[in-house]
Z-matrix of the N, CA and C atoms (Angstrom, degrees):
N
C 1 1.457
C 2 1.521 1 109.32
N 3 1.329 2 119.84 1 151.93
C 4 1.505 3 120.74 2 -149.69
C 5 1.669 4 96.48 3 -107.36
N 6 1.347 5 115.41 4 130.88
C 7 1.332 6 116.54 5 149.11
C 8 1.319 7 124.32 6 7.87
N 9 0.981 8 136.01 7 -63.79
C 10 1.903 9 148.48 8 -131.96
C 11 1.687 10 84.55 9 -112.16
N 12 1.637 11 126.55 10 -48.98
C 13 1.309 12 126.80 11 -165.98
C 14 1.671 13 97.40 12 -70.56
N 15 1.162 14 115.94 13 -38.16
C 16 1.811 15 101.65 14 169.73
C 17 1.095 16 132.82 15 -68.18
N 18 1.796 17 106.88 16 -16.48
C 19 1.567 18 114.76 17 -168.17
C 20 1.542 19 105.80 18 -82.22
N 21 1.676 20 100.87 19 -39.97
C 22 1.383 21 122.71 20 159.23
C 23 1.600 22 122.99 21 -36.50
N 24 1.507 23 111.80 22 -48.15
C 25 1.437 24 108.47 23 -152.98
C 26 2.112 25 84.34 24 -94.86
N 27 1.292 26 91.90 25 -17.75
C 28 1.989 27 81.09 26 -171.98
C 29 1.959 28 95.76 27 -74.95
N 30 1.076 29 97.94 28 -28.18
C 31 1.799 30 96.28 29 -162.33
C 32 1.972 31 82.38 30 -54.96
N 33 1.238 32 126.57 31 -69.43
C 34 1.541 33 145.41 32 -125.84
C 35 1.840 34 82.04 33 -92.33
N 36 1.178 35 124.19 34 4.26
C 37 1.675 36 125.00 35 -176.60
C 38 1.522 37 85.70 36 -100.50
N 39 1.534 38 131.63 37 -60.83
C 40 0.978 39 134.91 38 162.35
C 41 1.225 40 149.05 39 -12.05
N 42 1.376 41 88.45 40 -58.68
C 43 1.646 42 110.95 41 -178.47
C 44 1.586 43 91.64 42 -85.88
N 45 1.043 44 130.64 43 -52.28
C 46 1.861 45 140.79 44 174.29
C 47 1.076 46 97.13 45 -13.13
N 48 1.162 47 109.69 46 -72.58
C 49 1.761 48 125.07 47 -160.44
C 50 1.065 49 121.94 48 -72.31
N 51 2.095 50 121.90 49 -32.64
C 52 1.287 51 108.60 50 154.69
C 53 1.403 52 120.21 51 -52.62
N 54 1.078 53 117.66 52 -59.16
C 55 1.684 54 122.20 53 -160.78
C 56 1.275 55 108.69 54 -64.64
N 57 1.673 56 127.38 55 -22.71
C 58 1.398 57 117.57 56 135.95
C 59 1.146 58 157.55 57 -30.28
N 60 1.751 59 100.72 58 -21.52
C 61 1.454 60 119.24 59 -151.99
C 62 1.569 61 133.71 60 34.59
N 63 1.738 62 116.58 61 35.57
C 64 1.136 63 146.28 62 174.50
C 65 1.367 64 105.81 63 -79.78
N 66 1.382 65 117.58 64 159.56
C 67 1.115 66 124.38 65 -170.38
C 68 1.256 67 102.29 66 -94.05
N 69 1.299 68 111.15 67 160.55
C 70 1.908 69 118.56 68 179.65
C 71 1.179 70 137.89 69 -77.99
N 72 1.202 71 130.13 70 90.15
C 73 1.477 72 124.08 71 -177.64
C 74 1.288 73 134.06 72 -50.11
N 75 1.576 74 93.83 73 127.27
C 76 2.134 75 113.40 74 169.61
C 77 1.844 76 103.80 75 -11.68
N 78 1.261 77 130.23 76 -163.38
C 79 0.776 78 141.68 77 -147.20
C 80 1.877 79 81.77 78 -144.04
N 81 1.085 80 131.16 79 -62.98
C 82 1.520 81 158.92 80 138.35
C 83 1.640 82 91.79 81 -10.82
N 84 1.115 83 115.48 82 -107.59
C 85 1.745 84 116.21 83 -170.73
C 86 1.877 85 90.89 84 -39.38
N 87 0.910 86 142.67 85 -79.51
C 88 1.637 87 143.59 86 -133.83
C 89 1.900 88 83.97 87 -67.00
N 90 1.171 89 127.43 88 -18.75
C 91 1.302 90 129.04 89 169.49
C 92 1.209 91 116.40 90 -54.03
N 93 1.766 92 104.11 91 -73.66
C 94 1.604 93 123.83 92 -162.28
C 95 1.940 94 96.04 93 -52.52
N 96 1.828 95 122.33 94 -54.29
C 97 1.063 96 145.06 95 163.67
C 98 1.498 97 111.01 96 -9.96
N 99 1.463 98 102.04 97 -80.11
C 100 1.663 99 95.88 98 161.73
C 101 1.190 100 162.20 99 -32.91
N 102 1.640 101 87.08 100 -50.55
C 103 1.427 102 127.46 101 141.73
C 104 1.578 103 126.72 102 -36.52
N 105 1.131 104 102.09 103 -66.27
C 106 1.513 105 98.34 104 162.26
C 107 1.254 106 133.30 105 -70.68
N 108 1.356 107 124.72 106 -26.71
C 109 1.373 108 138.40 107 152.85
C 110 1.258 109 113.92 108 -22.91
N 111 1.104 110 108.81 109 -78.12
C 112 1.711 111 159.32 110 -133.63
C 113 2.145 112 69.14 111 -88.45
N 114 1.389 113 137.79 112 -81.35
C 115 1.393 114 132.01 113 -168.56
C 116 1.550 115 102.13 114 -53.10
N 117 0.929 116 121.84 115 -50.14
C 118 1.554 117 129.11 116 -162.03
C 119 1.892 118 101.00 117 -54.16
N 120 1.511 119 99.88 118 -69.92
C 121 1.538 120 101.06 119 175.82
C 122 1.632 121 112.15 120 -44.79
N 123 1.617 122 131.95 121 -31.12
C 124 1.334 123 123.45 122 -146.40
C 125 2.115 124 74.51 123 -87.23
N 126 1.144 125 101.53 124 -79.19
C 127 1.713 126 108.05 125 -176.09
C 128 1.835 127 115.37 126 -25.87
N 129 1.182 128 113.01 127 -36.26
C 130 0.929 129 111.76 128 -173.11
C 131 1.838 130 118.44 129 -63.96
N 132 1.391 131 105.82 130 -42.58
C 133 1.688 132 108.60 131 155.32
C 134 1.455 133 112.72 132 -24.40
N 135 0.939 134 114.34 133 -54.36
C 136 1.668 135 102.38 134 -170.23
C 137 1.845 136 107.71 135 -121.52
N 138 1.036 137 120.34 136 -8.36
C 139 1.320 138 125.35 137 157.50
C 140 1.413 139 129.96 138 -106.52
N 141 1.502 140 135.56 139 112.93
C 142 2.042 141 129.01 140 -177.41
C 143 0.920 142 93.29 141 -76.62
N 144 1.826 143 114.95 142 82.51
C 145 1.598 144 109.86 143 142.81
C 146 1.355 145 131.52 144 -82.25
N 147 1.587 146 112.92 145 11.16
C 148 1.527 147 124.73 146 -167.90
C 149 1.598 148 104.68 147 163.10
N 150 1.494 149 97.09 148 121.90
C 151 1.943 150 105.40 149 148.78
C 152 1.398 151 122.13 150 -41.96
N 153 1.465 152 114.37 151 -46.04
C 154 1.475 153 121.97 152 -142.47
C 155 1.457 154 89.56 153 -93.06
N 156 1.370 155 138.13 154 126.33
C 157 1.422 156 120.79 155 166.60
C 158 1.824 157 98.24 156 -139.99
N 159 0.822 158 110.37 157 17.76
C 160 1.825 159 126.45 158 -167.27
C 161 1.636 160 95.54 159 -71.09
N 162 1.318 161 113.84 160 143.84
C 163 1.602 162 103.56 161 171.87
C 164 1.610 163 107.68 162 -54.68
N 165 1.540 164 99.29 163 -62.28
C 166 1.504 165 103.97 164 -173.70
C 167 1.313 166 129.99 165 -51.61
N 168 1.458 167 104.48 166 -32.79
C 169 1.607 168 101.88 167 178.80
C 170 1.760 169 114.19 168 -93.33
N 171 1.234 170 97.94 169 -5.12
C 172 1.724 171 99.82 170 175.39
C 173 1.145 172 101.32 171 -76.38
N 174 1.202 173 117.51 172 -32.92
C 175 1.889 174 107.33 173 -157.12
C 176 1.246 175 91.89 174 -109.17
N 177 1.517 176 157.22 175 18.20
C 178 0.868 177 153.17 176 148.93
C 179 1.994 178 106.87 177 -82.54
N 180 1.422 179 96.50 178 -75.05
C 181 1.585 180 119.73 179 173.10
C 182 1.597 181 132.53 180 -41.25
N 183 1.368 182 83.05 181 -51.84
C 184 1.542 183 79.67 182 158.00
C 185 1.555 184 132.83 183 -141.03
N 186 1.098 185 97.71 184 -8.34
C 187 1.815 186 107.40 185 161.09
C 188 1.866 187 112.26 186 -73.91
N 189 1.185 188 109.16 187 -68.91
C 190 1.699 189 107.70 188 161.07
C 191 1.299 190 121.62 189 -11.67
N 192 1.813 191 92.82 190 -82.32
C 193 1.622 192 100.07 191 -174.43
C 194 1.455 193 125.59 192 -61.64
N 195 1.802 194 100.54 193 -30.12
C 196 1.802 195 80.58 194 -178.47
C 197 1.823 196 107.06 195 -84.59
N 198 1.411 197 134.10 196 -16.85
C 199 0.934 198 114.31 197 162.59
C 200 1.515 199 127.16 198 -55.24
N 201 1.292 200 104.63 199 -40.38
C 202 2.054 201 90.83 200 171.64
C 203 1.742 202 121.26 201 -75.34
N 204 1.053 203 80.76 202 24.82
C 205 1.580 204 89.44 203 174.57
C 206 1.178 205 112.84 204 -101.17
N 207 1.410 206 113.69 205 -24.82
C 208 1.819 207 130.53 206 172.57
C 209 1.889 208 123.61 207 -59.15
N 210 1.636 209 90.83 208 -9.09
C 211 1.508 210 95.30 209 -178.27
C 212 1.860 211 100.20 210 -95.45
N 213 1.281 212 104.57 211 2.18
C 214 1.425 213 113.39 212 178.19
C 215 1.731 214 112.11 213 -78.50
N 216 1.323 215 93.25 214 -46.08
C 217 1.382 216 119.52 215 -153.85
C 218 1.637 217 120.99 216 -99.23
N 219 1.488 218 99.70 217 -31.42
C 220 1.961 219 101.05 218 176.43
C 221 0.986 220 119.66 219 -33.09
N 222 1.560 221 122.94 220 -63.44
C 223 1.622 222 120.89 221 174.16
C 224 1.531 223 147.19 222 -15.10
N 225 1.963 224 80.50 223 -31.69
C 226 1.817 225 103.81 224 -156.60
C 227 1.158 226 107.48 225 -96.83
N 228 1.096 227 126.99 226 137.81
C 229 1.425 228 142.39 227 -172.75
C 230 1.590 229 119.26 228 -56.04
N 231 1.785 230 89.26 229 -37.99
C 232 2.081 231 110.47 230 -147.20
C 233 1.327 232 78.36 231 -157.02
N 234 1.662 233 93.17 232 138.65
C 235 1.910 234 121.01 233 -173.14
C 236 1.515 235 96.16 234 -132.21
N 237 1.400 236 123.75 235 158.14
C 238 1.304 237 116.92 236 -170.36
C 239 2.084 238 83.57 237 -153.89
N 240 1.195 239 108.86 238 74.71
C 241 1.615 240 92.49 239 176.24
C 242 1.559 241 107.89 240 -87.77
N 243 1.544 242 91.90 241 120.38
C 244 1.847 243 105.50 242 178.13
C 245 1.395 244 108.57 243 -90.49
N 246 1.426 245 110.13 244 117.47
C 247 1.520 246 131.60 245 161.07
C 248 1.880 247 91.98 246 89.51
N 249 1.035 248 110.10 247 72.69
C 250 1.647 249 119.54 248 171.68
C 251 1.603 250 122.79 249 -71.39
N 252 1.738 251 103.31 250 -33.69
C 253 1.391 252 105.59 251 176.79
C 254 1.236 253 105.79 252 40.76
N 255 1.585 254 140.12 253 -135.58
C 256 1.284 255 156.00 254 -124.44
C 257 1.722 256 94.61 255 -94.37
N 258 1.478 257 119.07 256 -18.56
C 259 1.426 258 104.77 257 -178.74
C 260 1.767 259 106.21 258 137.08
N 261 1.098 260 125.68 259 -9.22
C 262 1.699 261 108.29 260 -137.60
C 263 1.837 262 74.79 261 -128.21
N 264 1.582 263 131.81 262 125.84
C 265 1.198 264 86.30 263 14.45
C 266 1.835 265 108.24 264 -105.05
N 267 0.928 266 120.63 265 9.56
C 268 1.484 267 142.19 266 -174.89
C 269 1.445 268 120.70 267 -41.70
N 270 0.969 269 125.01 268 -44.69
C 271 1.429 270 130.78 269 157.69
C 272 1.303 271 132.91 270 -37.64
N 273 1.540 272 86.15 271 -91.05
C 274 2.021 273 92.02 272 161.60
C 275 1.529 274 111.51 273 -49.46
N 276 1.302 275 112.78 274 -37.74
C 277 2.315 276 93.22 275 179.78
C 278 1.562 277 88.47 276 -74.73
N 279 0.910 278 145.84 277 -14.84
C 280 1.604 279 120.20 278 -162.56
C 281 1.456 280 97.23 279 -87.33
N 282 1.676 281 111.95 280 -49.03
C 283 1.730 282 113.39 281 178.74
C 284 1.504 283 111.26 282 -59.83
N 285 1.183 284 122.12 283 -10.35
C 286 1.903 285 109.07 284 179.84
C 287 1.563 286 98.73 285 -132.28
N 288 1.115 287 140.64 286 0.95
C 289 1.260 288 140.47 287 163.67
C 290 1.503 289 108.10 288 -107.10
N 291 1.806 290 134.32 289 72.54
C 292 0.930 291 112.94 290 -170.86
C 293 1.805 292 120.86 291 -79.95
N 294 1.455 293 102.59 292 -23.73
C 295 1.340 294 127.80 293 -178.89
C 296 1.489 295 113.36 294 -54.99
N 297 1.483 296 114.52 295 -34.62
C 298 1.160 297 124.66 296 -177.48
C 299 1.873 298 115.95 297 -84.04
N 300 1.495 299 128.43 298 122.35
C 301 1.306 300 137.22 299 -168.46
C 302 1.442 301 92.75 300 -74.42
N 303 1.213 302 120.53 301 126.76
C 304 1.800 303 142.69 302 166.55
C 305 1.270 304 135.12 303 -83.48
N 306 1.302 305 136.41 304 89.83
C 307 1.927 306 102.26 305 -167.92
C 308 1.974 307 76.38 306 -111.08
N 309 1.303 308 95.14 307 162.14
C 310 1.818 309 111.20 308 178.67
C 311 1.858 310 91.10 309 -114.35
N 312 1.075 311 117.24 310 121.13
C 313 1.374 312 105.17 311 161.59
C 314 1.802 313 119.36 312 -110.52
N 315 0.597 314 110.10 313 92.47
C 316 1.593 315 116.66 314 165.10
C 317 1.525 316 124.87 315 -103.55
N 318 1.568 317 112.25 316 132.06
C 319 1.298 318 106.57 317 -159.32
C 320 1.120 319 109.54 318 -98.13
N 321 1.552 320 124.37 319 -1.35
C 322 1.706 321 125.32 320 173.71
C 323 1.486 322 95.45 321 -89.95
N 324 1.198 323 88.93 322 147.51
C 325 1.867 324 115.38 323 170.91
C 326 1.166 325 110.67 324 -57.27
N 327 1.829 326 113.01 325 -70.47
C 328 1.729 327 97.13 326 -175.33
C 329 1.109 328 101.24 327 -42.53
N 330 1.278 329 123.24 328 -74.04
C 331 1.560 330 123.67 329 -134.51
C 332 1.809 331 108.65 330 -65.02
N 333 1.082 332 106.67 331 -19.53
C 334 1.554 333 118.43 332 170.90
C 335 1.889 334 106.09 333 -69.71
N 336 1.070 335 108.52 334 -44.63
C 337 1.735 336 126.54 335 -173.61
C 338 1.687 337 93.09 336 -70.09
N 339 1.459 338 119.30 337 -48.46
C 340 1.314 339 112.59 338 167.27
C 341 1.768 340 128.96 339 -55.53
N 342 1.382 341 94.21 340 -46.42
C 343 1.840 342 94.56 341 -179.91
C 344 1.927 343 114.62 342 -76.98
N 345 1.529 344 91.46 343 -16.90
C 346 1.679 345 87.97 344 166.40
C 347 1.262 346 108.32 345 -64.38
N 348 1.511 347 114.77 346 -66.35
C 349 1.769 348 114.80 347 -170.98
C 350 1.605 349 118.42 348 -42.16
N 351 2.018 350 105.36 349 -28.27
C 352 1.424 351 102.78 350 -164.37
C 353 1.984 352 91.18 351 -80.41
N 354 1.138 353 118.28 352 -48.46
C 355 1.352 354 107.23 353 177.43
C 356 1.672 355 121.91 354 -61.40
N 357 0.940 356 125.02 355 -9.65
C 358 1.624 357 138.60 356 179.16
C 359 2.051 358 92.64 357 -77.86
N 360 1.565 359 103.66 358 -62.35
C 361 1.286 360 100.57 359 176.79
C 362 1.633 361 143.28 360 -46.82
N 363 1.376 362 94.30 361 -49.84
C 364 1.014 363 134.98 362 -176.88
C 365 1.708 364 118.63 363 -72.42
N 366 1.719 365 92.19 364 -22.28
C 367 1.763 366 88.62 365 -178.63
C 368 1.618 367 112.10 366 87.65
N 369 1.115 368 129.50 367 -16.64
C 370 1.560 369 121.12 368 -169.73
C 371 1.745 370 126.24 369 -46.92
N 372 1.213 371 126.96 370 57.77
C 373 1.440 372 114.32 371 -179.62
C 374 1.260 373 113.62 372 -43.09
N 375 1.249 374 124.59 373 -60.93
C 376 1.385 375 119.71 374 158.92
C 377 1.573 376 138.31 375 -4.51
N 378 1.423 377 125.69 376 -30.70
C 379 1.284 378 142.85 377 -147.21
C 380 0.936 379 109.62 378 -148.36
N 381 0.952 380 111.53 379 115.78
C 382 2.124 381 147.18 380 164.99
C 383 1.465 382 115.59 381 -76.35
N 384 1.336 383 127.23 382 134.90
C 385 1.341 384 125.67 383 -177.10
C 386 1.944 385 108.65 384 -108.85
N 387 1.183 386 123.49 385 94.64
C 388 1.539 387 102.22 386 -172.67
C 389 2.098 388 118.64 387 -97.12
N 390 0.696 389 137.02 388 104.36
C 391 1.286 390 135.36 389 179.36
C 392 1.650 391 108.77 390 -72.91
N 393 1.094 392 115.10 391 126.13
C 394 1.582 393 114.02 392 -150.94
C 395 1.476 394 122.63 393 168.89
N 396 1.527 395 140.62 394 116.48
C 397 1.292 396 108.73 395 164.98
C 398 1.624 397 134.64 396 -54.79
N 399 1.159 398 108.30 397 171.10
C 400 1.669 399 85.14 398 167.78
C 401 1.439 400 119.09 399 -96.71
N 402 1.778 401 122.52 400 -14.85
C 403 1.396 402 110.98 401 161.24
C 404 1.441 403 136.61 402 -63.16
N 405 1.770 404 110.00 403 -0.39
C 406 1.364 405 132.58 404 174.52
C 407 1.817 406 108.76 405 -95.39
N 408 1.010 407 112.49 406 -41.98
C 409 1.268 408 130.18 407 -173.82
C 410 1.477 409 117.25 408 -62.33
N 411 1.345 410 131.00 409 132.47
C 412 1.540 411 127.80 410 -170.21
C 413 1.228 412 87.04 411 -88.11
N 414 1.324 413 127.15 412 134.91
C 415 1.527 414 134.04 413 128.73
C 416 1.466 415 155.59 414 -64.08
N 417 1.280 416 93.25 415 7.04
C 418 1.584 417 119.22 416 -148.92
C 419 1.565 418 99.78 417 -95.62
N 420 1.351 419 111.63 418 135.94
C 421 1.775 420 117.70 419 -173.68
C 422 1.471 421 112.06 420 75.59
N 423 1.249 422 117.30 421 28.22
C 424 1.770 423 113.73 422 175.82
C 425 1.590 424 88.67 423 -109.75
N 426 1.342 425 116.16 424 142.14
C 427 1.717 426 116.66 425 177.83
C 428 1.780 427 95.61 426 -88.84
N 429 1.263 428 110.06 427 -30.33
C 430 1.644 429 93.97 428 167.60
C 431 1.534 430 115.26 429 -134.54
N 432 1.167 431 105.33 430 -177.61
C 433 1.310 432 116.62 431 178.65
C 434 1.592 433 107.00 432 -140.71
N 435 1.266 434 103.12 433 133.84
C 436 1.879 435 104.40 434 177.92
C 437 1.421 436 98.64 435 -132.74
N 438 1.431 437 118.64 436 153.89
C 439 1.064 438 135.60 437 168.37
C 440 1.721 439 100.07 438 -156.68
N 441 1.654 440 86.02 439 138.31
C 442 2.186 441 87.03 440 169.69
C 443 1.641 442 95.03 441 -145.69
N 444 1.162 443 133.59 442 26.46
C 445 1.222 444 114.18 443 166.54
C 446 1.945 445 103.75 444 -154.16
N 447 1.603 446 115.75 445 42.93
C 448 1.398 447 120.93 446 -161.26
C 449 1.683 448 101.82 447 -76.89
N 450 1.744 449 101.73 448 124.81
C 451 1.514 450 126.09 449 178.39
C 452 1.491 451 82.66 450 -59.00
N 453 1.604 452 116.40 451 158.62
C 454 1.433 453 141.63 452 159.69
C 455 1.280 454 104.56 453 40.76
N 456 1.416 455 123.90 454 42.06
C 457 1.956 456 126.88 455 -177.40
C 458 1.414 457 117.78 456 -22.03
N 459 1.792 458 97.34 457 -58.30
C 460 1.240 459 119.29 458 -176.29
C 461 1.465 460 121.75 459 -60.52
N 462 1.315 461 123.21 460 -45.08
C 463 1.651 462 131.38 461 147.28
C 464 1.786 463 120.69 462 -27.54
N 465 1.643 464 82.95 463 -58.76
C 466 1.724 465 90.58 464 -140.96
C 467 1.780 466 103.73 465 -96.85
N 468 1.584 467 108.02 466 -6.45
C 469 1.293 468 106.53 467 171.95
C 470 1.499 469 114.96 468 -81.26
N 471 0.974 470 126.32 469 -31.55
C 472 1.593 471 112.67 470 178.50
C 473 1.499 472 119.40 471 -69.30
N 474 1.484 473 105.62 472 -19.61
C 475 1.638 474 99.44 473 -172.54
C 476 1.496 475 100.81 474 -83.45
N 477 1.579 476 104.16 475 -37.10
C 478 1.617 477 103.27 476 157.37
C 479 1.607 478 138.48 477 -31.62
N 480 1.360 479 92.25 478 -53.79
C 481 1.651 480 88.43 479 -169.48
C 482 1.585 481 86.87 480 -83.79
N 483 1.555 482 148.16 481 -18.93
C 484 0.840 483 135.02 482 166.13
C 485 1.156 484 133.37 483 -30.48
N 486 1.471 485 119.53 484 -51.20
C 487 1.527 486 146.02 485 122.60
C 488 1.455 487 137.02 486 2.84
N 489 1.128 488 95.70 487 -49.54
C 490 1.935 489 118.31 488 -162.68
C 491 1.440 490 97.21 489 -66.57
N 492 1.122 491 113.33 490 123.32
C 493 1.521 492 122.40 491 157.86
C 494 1.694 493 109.34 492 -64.67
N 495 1.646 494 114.05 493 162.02
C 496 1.464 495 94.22 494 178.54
C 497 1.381 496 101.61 495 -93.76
N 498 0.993 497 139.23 496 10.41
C 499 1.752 498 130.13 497 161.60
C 500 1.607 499 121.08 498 -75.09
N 501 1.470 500 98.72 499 -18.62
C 502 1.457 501 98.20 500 178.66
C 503 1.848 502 111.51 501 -109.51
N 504 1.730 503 97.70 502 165.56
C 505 1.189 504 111.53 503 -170.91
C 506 1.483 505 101.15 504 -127.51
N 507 1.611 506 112.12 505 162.09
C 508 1.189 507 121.52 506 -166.24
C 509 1.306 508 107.75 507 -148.19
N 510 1.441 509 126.10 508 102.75
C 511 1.301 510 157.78 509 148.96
C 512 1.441 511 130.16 510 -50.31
N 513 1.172 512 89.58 511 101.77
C 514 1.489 513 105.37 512 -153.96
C 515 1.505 514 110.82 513 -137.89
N 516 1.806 515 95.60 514 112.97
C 517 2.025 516 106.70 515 -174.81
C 518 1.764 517 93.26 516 -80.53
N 519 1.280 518 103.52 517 140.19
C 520 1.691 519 115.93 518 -176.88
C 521 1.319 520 108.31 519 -140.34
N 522 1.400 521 121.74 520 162.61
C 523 1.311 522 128.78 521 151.79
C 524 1.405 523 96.42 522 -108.56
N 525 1.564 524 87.95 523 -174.95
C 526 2.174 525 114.14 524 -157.42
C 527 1.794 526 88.75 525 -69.96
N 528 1.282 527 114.15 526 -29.36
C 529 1.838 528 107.13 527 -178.08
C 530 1.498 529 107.46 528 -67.11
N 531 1.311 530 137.79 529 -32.09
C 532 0.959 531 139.14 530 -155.60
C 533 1.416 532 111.39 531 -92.13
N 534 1.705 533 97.86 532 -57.13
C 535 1.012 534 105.81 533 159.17
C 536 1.179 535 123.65 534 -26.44
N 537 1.634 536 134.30 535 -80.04
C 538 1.341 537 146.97 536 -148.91
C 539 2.028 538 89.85 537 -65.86
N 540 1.160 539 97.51 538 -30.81
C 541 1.755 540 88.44 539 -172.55
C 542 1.239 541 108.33 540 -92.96
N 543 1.289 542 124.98 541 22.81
C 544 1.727 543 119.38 542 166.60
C 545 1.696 544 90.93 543 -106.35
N 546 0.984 545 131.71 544 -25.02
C 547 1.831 546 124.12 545 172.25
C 548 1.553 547 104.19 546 -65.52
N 549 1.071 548 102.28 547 11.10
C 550 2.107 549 85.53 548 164.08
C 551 1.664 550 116.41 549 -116.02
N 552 1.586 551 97.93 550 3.28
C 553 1.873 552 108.47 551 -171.50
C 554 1.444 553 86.42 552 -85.45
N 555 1.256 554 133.31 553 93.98
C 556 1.390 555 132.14 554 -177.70
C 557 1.901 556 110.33 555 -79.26
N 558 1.370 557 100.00 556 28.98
C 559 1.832 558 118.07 557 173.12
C 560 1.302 559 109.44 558 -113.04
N 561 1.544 560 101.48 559 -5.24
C 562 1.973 561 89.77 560 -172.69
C 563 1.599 562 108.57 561 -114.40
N 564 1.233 563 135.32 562 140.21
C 565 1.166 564 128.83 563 134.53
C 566 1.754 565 133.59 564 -88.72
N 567 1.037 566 98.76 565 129.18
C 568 1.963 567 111.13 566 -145.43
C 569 1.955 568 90.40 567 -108.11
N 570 1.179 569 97.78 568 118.36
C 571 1.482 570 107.29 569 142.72
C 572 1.762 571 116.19 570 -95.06
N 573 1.395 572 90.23 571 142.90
C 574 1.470 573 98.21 572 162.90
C 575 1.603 574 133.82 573 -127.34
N 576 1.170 575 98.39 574 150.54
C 577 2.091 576 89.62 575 -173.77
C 578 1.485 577 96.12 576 -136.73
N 579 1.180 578 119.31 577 138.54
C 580 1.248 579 125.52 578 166.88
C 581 1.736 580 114.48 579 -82.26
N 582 1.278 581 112.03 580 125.85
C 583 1.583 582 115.93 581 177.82
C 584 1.609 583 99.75 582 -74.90
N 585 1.742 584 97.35 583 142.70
C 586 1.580 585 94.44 584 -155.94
C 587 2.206 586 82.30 585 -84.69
N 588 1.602 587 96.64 586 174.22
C 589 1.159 588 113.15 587 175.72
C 590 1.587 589 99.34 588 68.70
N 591 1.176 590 119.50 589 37.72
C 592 1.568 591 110.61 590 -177.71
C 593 1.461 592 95.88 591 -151.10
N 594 1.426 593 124.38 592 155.40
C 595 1.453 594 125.70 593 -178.34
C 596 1.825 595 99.54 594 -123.39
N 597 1.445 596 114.86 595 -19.29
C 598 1.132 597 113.45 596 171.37
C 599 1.589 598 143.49 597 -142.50
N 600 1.911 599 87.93 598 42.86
C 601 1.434 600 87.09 599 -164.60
C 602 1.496 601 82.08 600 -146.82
N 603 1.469 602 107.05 601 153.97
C 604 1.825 603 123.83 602 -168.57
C 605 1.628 604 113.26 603 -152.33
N 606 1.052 605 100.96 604 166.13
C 607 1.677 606 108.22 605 -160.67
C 608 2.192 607 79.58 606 -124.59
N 609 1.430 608 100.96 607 109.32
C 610 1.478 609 93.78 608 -175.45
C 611 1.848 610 95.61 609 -106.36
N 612 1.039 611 118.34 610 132.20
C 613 1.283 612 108.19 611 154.89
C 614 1.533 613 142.73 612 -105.93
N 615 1.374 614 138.72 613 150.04
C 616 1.277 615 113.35 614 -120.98
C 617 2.162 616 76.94 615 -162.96
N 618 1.736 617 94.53 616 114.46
C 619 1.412 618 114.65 617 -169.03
C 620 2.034 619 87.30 618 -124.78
N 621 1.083 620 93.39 619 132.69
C 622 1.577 621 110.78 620 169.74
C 623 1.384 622 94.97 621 -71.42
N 624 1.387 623 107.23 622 163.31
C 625 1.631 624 119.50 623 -176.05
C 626 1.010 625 86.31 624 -120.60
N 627 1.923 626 101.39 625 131.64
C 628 1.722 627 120.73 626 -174.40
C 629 1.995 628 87.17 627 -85.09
């Protein structure tokens, strides 16, 4: 990837985050960021870890959104993002949440073989790589749970929150379809936030009823 396409994708990361009203990134995080950028586009040639590979719409789409997801999550000790694929939202919280423990679970190999190299690169002590389904996978002792790109939602979320301890919360990027079909799990109480610059996409969060 060329010089000018990073200078490009940092300007439009920039501007992302103002119009977010997100806070401003280190010099350090807007580094690692690139960095991953900059791996994501090269892998992606021969691996579909993502449609979106545009400066503008990366750093809007998925750099943006999973950083405002971090005002969800600072608090929490332990992150458990199910089905990470390409990184998002796990990455960006791992580069500005360093305090907070990370595992990425993705159950395909490449894409697992991919988020190792990006945390190897990148430096992340913070961050665990797990290859694994998640109906095999314990969930238990993570203070959150994120997911923004979950295979078979409709399947695999109920056995999920089935799961959920009531101390933990689960962070979860949706559209208005998804949305409307988590109001029939009559176990959850759901906050919702609309991600700004978006007309149809939300960060719902989702607490088991003690």
């Amino acid at each position: 990837m060329s010089g000018d396409s990073l200078i490009e994708f940092k300007s439009e990361l920039e501007i992302a985050i103002s119009e977010f009203g997100l806070p401003g990134l280190s010099e350090a995080q807007a580094i690692r960021l690139i960095l991953h950028y900059s791996t994501l586009c090269k892998w992606n040639r021969r691996l579909n870890l993502t449609r979106i590979i545009g400066a503008r719409e990366s750093a809007r789409l998925h750099y943006a959104e999973s950083l405002f997801a971090a005002k969800f999550v600072v608090s929490a000790e332990s992150l458990l993002d199910i089905g990470s694929g390409a990184g998002f939202p796990v990455i960006p919280l791992a580069v500005c949440l360093p305090d907070v423990r990370c595992t990425a679970l993705e159950a395909n190999q490449k894409k697992s073989t991919f988020l190792k190299e990006v945390k190897d690169e990148l430096g992340l002590a913070n961050l665990e790589v797990a290859c694994q389904r998640v109906e095999e996978f314990s969930i238990s002792g993570y203070h959150v749970l994120t997911s923004r790109a979950l295979d078979r939602a409709a399947t695999i979320l109920p056995s999920i929150v089935e799961r959920m301890e009531p101390t933990q919360k689960f962070v979860l990027f949706c559209g208005q379809d998804l949305l409307t079909g988590l109001s029939s799990l009559a176990e959850l109480e759901i906050e919702v936030h609309p991600i700004p610059e978006s007309e149809s996409r939300y960060i719902a969060i989702l607490f088991r009823k003690v």
